[in-house]
KELO-615860 format. One record per residue: x, y, z of N, C-alpha, C in turn; residue in one letter. Coordinates in steps of 0.1 Angstrom, whole numbers, plus 2048, in hexadecimal, padded with zeros to 3 digits. Atoms other than C-alpha are relative to their C-alpha. Layout:
REM KELO-615860
XYZXYZXYZa
...
END
This chain:
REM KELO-615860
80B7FC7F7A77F6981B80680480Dx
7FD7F77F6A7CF818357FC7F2812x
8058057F3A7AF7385D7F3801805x
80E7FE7FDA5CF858627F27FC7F7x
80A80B80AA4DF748437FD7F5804x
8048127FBA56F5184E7F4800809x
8098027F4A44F598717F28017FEx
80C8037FFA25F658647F97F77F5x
80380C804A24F4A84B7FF7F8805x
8078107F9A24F308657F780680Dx
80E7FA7F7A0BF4787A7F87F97F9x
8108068089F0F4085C8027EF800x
7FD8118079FEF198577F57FC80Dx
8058067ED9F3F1387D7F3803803x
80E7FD7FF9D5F2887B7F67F87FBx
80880780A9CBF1385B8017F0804x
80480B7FB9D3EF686F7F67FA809x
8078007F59C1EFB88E7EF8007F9x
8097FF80E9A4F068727F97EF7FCx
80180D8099A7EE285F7F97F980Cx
8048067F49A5ED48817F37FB801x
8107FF7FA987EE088D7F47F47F5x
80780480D97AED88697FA7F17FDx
80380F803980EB486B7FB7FE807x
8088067F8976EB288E7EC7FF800x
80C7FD805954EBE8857FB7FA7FBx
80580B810950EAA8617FF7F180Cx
80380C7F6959E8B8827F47FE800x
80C8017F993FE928967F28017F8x
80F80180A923E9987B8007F07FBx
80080E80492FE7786E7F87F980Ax
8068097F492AE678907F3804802x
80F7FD7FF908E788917FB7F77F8x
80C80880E8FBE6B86D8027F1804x
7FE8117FF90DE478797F77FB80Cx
80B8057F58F7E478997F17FE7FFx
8128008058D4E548897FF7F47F8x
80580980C8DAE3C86C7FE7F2808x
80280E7FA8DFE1C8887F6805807x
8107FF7FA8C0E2B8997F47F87FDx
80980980A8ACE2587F8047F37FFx
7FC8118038B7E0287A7FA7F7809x
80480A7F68B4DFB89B7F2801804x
80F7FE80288FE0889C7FC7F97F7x
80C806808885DF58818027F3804x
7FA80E7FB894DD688D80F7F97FFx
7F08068078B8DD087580780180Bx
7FD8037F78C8DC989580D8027FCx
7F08048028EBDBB88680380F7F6x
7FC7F08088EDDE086C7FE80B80Dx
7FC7F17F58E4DF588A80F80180Cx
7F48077FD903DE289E80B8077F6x
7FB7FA807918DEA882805813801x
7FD7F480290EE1087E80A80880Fx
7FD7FE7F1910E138A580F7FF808x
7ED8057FF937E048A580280B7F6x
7FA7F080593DE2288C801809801x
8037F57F992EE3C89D808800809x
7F78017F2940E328BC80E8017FDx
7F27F9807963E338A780180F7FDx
8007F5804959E5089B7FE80C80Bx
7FF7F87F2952E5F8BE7FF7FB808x
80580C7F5958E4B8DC800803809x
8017F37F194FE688F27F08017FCx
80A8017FE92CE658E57F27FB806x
8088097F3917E549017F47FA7F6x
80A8028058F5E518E88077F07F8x
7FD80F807909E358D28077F6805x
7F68087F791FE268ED7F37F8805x
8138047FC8F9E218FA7F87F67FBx
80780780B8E7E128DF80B7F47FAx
7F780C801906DFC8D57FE7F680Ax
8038077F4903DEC8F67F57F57FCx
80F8037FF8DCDE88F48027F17F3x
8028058128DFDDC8CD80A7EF803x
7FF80B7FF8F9DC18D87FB7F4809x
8038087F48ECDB38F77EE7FA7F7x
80E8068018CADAE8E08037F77F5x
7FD80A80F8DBD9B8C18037F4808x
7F58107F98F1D858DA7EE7F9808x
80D80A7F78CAD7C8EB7FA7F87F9x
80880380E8C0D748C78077EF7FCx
7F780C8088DED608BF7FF7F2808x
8018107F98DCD398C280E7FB7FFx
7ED8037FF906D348BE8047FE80Cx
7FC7FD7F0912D328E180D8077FCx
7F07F5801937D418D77F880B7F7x
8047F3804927D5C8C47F980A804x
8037FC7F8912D618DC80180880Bx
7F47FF7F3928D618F880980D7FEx
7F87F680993BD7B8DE7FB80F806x
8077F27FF921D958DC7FC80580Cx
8027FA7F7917D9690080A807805x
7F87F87F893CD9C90C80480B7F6x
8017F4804939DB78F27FD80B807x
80C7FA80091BDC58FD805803811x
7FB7FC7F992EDC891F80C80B802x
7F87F380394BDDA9137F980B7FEx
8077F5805934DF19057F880A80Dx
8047F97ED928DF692E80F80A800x
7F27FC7FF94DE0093080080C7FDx
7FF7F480B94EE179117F480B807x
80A7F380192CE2A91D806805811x
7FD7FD7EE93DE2A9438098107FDx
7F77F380495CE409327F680C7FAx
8097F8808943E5091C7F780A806x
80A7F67F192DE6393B80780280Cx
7F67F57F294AE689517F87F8810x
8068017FA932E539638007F6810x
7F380D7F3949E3797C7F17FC808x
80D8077FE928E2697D7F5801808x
80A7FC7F8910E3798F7F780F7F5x
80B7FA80C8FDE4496E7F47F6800x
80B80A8058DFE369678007FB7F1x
7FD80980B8E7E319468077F6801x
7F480F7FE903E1994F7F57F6809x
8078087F48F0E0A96E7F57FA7F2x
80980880C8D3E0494D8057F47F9x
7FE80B80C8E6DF69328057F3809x
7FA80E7FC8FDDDD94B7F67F7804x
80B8067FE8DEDD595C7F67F57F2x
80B80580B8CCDCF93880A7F37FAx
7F980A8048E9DB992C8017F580Ax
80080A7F08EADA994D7F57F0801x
8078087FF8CFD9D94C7F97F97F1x
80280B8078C8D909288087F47FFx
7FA8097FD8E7D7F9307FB7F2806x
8018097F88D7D6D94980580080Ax
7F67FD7F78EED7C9607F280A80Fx
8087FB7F78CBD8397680580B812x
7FB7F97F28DAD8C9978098097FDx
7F87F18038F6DA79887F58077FCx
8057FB8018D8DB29767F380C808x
80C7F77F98C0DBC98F80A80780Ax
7F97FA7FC8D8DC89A480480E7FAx
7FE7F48098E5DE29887F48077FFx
8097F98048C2DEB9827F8803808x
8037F77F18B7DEF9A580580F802x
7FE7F57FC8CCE059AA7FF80E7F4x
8057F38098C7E1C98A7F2802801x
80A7FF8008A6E1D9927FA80C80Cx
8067F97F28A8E2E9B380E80E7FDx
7F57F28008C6E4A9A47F780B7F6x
8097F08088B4E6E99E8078047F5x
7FE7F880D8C6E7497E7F97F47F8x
80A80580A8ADE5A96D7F980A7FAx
80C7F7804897E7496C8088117F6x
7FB7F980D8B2E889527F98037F6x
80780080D8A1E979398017FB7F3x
80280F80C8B3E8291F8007F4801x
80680D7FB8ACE669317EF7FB7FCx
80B802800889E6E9357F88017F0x
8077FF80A887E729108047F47F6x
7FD80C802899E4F90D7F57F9807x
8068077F987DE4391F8017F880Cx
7FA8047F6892E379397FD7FA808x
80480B7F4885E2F9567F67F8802x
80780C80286BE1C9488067F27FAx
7FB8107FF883E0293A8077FC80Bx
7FB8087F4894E029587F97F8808x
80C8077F7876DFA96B7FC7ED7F9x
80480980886EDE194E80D7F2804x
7F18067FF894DD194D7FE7FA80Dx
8038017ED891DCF9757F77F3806x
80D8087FA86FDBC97A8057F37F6x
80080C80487BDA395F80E7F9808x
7FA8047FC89BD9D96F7FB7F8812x
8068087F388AD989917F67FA7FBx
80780A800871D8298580A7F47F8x
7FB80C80288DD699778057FF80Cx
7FA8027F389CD6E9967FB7F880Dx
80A8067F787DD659AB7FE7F67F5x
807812805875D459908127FC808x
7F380A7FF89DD3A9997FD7FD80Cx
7FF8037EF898D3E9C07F77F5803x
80D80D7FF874D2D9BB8057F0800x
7F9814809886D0C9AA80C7FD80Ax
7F78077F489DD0A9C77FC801812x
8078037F6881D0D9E180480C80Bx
8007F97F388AD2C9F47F380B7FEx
8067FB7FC868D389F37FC810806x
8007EE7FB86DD5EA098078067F5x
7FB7FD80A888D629F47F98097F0x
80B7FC810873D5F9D07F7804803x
8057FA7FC85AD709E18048157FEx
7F97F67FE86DD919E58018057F1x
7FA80181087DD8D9C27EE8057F6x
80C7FB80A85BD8D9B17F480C807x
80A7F47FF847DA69C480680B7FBx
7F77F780B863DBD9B47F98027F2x
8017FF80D859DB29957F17FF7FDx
80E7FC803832DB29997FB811806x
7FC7F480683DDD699E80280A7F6x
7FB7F780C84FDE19857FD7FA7EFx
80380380B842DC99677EE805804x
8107FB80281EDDB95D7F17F37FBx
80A80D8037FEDC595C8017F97F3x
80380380D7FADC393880E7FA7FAx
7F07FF801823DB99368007F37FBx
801809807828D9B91D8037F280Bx
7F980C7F8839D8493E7FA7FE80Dx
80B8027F581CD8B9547FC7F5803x
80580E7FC810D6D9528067F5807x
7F78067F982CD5B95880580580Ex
7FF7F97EE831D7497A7F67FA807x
8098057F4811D6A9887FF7EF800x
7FC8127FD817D459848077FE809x
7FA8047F6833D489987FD80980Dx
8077F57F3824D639AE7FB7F4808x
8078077FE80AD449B38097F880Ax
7F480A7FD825D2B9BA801803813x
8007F97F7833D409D37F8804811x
80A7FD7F5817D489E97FA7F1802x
80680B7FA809D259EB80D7FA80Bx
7F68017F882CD1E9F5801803810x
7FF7FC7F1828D35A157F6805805x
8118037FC805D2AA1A7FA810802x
80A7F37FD7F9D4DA0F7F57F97F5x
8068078077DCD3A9FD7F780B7FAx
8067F58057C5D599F68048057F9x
7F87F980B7E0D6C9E58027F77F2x
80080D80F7E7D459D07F58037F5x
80B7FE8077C6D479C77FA80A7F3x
8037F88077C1D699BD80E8047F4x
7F380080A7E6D639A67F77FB7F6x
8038098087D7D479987F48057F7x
80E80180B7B3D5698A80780E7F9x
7F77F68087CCD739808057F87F1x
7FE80780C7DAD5C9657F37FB7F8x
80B80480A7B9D4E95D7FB80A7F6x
8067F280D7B2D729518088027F4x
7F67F980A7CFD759418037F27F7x
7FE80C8017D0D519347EF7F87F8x
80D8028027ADD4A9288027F07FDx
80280E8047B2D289168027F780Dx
7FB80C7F67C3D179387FA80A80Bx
80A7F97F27A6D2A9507FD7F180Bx
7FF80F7FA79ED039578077FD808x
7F48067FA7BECFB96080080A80Cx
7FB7F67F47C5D1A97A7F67FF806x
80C8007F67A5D1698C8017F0804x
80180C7FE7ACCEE98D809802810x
7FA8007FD7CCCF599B800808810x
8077F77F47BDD129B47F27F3808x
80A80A7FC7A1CF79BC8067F580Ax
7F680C7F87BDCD89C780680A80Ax
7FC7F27F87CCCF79DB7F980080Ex
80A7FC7F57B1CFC9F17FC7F1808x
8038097F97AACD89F780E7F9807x
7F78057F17CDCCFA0580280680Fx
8027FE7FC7C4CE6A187F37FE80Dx
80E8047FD7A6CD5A257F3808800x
80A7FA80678DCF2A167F87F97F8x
80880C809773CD8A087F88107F8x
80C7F280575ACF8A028048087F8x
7F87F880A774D0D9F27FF7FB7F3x
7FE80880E77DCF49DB7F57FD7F7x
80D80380975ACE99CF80180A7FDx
8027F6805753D099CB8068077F4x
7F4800810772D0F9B27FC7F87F7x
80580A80C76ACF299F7F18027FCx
80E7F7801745D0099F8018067F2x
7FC7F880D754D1B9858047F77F3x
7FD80580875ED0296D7FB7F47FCx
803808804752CED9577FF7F17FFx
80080E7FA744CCB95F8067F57F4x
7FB806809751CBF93E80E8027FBx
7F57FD804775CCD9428077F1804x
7FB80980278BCB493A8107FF805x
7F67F67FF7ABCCA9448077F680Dx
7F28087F27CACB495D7FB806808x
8027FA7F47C2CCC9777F4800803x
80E7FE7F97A0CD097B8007EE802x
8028117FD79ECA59798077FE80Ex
7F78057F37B7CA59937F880480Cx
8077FD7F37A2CBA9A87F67FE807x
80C8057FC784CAB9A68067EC807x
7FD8087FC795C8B9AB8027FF80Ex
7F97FC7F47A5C999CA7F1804810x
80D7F97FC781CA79D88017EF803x
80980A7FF774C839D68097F7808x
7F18097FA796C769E47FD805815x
7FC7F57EE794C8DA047F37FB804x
80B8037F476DC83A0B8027F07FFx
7FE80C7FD778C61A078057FC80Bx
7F97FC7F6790C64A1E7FB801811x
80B7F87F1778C76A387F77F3805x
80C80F7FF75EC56A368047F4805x
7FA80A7FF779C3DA397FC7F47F6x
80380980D775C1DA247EF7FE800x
8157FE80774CC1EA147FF8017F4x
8057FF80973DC269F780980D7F6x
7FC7F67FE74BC489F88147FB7F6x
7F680080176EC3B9F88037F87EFx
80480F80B766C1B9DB7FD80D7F5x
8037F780F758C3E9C380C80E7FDx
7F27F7803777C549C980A7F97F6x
7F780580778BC349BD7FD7FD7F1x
80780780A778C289A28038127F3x
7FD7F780677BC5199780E7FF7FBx
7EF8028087A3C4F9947FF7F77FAx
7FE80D8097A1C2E9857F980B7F2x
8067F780A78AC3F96980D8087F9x
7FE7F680379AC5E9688117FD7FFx
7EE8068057C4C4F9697FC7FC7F2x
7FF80780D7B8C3A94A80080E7F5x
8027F080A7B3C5D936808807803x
7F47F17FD7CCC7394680F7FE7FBx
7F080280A7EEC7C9338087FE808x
7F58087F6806C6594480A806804x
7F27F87FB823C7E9447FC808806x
8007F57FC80DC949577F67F8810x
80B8087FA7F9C7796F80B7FD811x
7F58077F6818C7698F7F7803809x
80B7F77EE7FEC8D9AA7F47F77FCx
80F8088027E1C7499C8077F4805x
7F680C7FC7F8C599A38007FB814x
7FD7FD7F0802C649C87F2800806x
80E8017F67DEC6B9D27FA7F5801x
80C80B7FF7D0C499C580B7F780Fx
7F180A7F37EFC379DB7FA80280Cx
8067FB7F57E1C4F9F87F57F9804x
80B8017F77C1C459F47FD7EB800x
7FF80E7FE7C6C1F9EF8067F680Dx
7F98037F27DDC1FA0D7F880180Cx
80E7FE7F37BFC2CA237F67F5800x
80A8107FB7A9C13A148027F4806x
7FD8127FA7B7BF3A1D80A80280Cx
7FE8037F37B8BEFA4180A7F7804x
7FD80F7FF7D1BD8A4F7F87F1806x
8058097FF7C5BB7A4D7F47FC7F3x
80180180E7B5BBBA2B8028037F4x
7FB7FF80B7CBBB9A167FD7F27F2x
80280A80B7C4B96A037F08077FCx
80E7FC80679DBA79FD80480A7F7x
7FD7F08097B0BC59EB80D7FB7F7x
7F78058067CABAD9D78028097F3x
8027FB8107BFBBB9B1802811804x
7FC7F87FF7C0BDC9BE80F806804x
7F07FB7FC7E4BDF9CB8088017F0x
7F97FE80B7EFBCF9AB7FE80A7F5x
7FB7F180F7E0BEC994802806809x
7F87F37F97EFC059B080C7FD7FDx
7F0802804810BF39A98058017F2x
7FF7FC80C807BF99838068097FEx
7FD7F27FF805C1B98680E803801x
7F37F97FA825C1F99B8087FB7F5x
7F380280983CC0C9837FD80B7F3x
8047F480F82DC2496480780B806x
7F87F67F4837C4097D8158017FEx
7EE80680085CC319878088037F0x
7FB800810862C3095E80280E7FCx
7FD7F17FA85CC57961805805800x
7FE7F77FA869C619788067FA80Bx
7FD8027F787FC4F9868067FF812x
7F87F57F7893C669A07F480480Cx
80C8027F3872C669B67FA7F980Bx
7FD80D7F5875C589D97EF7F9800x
80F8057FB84EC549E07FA7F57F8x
80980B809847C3A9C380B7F4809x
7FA80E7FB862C239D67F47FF80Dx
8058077F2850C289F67EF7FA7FCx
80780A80082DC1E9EC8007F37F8x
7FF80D80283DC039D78017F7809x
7FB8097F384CBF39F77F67FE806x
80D8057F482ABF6A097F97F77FCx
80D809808813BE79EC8067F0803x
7FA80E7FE82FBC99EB7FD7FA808x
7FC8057F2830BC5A0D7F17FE801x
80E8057FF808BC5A0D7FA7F47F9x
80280C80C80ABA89EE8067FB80Dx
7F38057FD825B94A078087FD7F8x
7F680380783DB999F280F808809x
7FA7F87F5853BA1A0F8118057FEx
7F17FB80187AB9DA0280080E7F2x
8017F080886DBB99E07FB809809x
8057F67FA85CBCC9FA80E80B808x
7F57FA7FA87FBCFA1180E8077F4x
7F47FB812895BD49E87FB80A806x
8077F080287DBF39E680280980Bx
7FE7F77F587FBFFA0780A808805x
7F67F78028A0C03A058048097F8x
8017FB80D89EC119E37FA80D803x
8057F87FB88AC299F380A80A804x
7F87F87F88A2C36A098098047FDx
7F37FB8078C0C399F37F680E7F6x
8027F68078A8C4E9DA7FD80C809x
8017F97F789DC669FB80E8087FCx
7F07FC8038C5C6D9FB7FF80A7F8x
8007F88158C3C769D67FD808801x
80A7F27FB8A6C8A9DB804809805x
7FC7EF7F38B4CA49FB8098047F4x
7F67F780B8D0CAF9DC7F68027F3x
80980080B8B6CAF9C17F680C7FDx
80C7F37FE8A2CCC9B37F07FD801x
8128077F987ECC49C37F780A7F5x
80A7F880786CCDF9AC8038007F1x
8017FD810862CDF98780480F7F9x
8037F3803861CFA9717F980F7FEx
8067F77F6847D0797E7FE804811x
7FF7FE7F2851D0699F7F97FA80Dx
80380A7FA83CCEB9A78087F3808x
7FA80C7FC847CCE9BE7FA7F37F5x
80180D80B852CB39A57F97F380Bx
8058137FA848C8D9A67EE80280Cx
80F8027F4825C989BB8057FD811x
7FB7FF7ED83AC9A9DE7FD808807x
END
């Protein structure tokens, strides 16, 4: 074979290489297509752990294609929310992070995409990782390339907004439960923003919406949280109007309050509404000083403690103490003997509880000290004062962001 044979024999070799090339790269990419549509579907219908799967194939198969770098993300950060394992768990989300990584290379995007700012945010925050979350998805929220046309045909900026409002409403329950008030404020007007009325955690927003505002004596806004849940809440309408009712009367709104309790049923049986009527009769007792008045307030808690569910009876507790403490004047205490000792009933049922609660030492020390039982009065007193201590480090609010123990 001639010279000028060889050469254009390895002209066509090269041609037919470059050729093959293309050929395979092509047959690739159609793969990674069919491997992305087929985890589509999966993950639309729900097969979660098969759409995972296809999604890690696709992504081998092209790890320049942003659509499955995407959805891998999504697909792990929703299995690992599923999963009850804690190391497998723990597995899938710092997957589902990598996969922020992978879609960061994948868009050329050095984080200031909104796809990335999305997914980290969305894993962020099923994490639990609330505060990276809303942060990430603040800020994709406010970058004009949301509004990309294949964004906007990913729907986009409605889960961001979605994503968003839920991360700021855990964020405002966390601040709530550690009492900074303006704070959790802030946090959830965010998220009674961006979560839509009809939005399955509504309810749970305006509870702590409620919280919130009584907190920084906006009582009108409490109010109108609270009959917001009643709508959205229908079985526990009782309850949110009770609790709007006791509301208005620490307030010293006697009128208000009747009028709340007006709406509801004279036969509701519901902890909060009891409490508030209790509290009504407590407050004009109160006003009268010791009478008739005071003698049918007590006689109501007495009643109404014997019926009420003990693990929920601590704010019936504290008021009757209140108003037992008003009644008996100094200097009649031996006419009010039988009475102290079932106020000292009460409190030890209480103490058993709940015991981390300074206020049950202090009217134990008082009642004692009104029996003369003067060296248990000075135990308690001190007992008192070491639990105070405890208490200032102690988380003072429930789960709903209520002040525990009735303080």
């Amino acid at each position: 074979m001639t010279v000028r044979a060889i050469a254009a024999f390895a002209r066509q070799a090269a041609i037919l290489g470059v050729i093959a090339a293309c050929v395979h790269a092509q047959e690739e990419q159609q793969t990674a297509g069919q491997l992305f549509r087929a985890g589509l579907k999966e993950y639309e219908t729900g097969d979660l752990a098969k759409a995972a799967d296809l999604f890690d194939d696709a992504c081998r198969a092209d790890a320049g294609d942003w659509r499955g770098q995407f959805y891998r993300g999504l697909t792990l950060a929703r299995l690992a929310q599923l999963e009850r394992e804690p190391a497998r768990r723990n597995s899938l989300f710092q997957q589902a992070f990598t996969a922020v990584d992978r879609l960061t290379k994948a868009t050329g995007s050095h984080f200031n995409d909104p796809l990335v700012l999305f997914l980290e945010g969305y894993v962020a925050t099923t994490a639990g990782q609330y505060g990276r979350g809303y942060d990430r998805l603040s800020e994709a929220v406010r970058v004009p390339r949301l509004g990309w046309k294949p964004y906007t045909r990913l729907k986009l900026r409605s889960h961001v907004e979605e994503t968003l409002g839920i991360a700021a409403m855990r964020l405002g329950h966390k601040t709530l439960l550690a009492g900074d008030f303006e704070l959790a404020q802030r946090y959830l007007n965010d998220a009674d923003r961006y979560l839509s009325n009809d939005h399955k955690n509504r309810n749970t927003l305006e509870q702590n919406l409620a919280v919130v505002d009584e907190g920084l004596s906006q009582f009108e806004s409490a109010e109108r949280h609270l009959r917001n849940c009643a709508k959205l809440m229908p079985k526990r309408r009782d309850e949110f109007l009770g609790v709007s009712a006791t509301m208005w009367l620490g307030q010293q709104k006697f009128d208000r309050a009747k009028k709340i309790l007006s709406e509801i049923p004279v036969n509701s049986r519901d902890p909060d509404v009891v409490r508030a009527r209790a509290a009504l009769m407590r407050e004009l007792g109160l006003k009268e000083g010791d009478g008739p008045q005071m003698d049918a307030a007590i006689a109501f808690y007495r009643e109404t403690l014997e019926s009420y569910p003990k693990g929920r009876a601590h704010r019936l507790v504290v008021d009757w103490c209140k108003l037992v403490d008003e009644k008996i004047a100094p200097g009649t205490e031996a006419e009010n003997t039988e009475l102290l000792k079932e106020s000292l009933g009460y409190l030890r049922v209480e103490v058993k509880l709940r015991p981390e609660c300074p206020i049950w030492y202090w009217f134990l020390h008082k009642f004692e000290f009104m029996l003369g039982n003067v060296d248990e009065a000075a135990r308690l007193k001190l007992l008192h004062e070491r639990k105070k201590l405890e208490w200032a480090k102690a988380d003072k609010f429930d789960q709903h962001g209520r002040p525990r123990c009735g303080s």
